[in-house]
Backbone as JSON, one array per atom type, in Angstrom:
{
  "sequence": "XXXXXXXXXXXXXXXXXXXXXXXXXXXXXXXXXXXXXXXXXXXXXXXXXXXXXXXXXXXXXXXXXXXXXXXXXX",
  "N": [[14.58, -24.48, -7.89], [13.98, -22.18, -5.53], [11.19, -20.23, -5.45], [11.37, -16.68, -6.06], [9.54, -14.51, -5.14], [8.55, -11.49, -3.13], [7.82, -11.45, -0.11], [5.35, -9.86, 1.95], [4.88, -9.36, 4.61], [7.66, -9.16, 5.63], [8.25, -6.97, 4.44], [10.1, -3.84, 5.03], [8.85, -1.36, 4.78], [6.0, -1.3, 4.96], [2.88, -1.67, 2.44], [0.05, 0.64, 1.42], [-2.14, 0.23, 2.78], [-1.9, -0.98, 5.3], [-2.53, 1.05, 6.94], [-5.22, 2.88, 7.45], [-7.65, 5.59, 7.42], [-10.04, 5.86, 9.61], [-12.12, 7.35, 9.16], [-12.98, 5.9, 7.0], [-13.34, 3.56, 7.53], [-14.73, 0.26, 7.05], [-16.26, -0.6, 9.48], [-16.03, 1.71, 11.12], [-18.54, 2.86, 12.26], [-19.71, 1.4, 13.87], [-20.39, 0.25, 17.52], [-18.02, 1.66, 20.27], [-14.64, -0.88, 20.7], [-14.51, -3.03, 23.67], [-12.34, -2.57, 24.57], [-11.0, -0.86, 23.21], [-12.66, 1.47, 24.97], [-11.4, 0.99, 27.61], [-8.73, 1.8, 26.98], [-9.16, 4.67, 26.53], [-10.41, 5.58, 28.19], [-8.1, 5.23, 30.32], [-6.41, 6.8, 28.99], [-7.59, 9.44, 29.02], [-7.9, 9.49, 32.02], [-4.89, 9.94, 32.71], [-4.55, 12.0, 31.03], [-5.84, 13.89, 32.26], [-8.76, 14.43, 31.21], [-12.36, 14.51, 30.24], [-13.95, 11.61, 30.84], [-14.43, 9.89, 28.0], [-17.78, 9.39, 25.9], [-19.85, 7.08, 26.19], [-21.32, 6.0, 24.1], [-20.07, 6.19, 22.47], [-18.33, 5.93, 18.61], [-16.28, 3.07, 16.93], [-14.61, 4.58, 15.15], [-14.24, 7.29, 15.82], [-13.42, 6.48, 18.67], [-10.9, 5.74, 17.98], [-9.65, 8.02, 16.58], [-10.1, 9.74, 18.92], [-8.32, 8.51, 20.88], [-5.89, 9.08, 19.49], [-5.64, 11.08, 19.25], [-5.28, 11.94, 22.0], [-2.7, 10.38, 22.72], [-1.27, 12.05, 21.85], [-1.15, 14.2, 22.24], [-0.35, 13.61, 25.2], [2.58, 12.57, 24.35], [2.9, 10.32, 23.04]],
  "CA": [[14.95, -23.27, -7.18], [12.52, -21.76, -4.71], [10.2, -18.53, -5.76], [11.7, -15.7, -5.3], [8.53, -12.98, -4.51], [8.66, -10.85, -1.94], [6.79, -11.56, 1.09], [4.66, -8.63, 2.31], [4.98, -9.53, 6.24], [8.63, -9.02, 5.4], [8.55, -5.62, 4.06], [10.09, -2.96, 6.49], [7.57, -0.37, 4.43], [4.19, -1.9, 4.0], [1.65, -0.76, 1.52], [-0.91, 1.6, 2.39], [-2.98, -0.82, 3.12], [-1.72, -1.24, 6.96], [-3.55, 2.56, 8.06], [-6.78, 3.45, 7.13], [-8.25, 6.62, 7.69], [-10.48, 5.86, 10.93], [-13.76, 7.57, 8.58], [-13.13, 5.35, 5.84], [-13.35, 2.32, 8.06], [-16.35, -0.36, 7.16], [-16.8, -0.65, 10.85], [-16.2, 2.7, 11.36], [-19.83, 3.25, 12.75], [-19.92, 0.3, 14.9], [-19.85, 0.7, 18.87], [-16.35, 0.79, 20.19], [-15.05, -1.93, 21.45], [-14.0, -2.9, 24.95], [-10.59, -2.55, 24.48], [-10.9, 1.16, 23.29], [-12.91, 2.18, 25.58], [-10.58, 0.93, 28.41], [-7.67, 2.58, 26.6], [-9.44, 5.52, 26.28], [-10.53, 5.84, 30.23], [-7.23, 5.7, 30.87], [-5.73, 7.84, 28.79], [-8.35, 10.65, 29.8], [-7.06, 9.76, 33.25], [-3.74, 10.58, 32.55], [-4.56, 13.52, 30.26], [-6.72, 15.27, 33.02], [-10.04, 15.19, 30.35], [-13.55, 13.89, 30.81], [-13.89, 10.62, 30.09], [-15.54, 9.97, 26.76], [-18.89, 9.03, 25.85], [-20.1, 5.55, 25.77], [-21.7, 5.78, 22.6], [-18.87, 6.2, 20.78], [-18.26, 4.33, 17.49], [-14.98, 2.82, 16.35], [-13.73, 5.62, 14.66], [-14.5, 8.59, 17.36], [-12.84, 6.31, 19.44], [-9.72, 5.99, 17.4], [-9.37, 9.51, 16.65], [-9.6, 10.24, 20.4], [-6.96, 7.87, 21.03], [-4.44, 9.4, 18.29], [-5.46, 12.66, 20.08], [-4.71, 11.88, 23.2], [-2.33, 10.03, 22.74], [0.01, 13.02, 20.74], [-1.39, 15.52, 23.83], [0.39, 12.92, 25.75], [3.56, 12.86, 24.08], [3.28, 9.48, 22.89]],
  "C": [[13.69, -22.67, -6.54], [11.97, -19.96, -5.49], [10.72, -17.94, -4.71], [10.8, -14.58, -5.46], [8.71, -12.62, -3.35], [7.57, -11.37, -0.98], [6.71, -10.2, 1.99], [4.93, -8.19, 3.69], [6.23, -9.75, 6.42], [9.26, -7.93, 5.05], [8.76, -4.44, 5.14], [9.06, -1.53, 5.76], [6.61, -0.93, 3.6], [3.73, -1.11, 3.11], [1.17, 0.34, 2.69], [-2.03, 1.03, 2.85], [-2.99, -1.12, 5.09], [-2.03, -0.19, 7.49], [-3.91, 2.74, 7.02], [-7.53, 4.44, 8.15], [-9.18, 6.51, 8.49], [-12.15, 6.6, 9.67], [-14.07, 6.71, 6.91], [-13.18, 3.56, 6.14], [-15.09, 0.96, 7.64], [-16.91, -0.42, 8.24], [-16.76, 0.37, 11.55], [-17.38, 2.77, 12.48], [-20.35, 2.43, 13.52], [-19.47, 1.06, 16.27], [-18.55, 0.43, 19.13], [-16.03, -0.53, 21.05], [-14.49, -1.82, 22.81], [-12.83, -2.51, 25.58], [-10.35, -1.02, 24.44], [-11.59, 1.77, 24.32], [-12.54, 2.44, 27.39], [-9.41, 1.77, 28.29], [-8.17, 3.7, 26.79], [-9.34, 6.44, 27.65], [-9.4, 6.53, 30.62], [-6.11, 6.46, 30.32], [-6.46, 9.2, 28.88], [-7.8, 10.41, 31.0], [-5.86, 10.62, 33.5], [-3.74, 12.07, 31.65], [-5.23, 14.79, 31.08], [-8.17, 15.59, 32.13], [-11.14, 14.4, 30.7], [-13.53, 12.71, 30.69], [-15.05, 10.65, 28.87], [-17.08, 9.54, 27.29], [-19.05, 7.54, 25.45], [-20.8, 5.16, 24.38], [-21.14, 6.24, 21.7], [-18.76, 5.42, 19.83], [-16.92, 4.49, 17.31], [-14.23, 4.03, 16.35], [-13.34, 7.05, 15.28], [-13.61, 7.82, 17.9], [-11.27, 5.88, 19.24], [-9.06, 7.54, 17.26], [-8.83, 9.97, 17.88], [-8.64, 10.07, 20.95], [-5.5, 8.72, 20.76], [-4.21, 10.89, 19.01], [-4.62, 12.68, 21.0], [-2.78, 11.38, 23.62], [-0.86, 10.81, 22.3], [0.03, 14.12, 21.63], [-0.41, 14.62, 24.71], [1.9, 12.87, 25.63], [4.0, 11.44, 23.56], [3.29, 8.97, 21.48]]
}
């Protein structure tokens, strides 16, 4: 008979494990990457705000995101 455990990547409510607190990140403090700081651009575009700073790290640039992104309506 086959094992019956649950499979995780099956669960419609993951752990807490799938979001992490953006200042509790190990890479946290790393530059962001290219990706965010494209997203970012253009959701300052659309929000009407400055565009960020290029020496943002990871987690600044997550935050900003979640910001924007809830100013947005999304």
């Amino acid at each position: 008979m086959a094992d019956q455990t649950e499979n995780p990547k099956l669960d419609s409510h993951p752990g807490s494990n799938t979001e992490k607190d953006p200042d509790n990140w190990v890479s946290g403090e790393e530059p962001m990457t290219g990706a965010q700081a494209s997203y970012l651009t253009t959701l300052c575009e659309e929000a009407k705000v400055d565009a960020p700073s290029k020496d943002m790290t990871k987690a600044e640039a997550s935050k900003m995101i979640d910001e924007l992104k809830t100013k947005l309506g999304r």
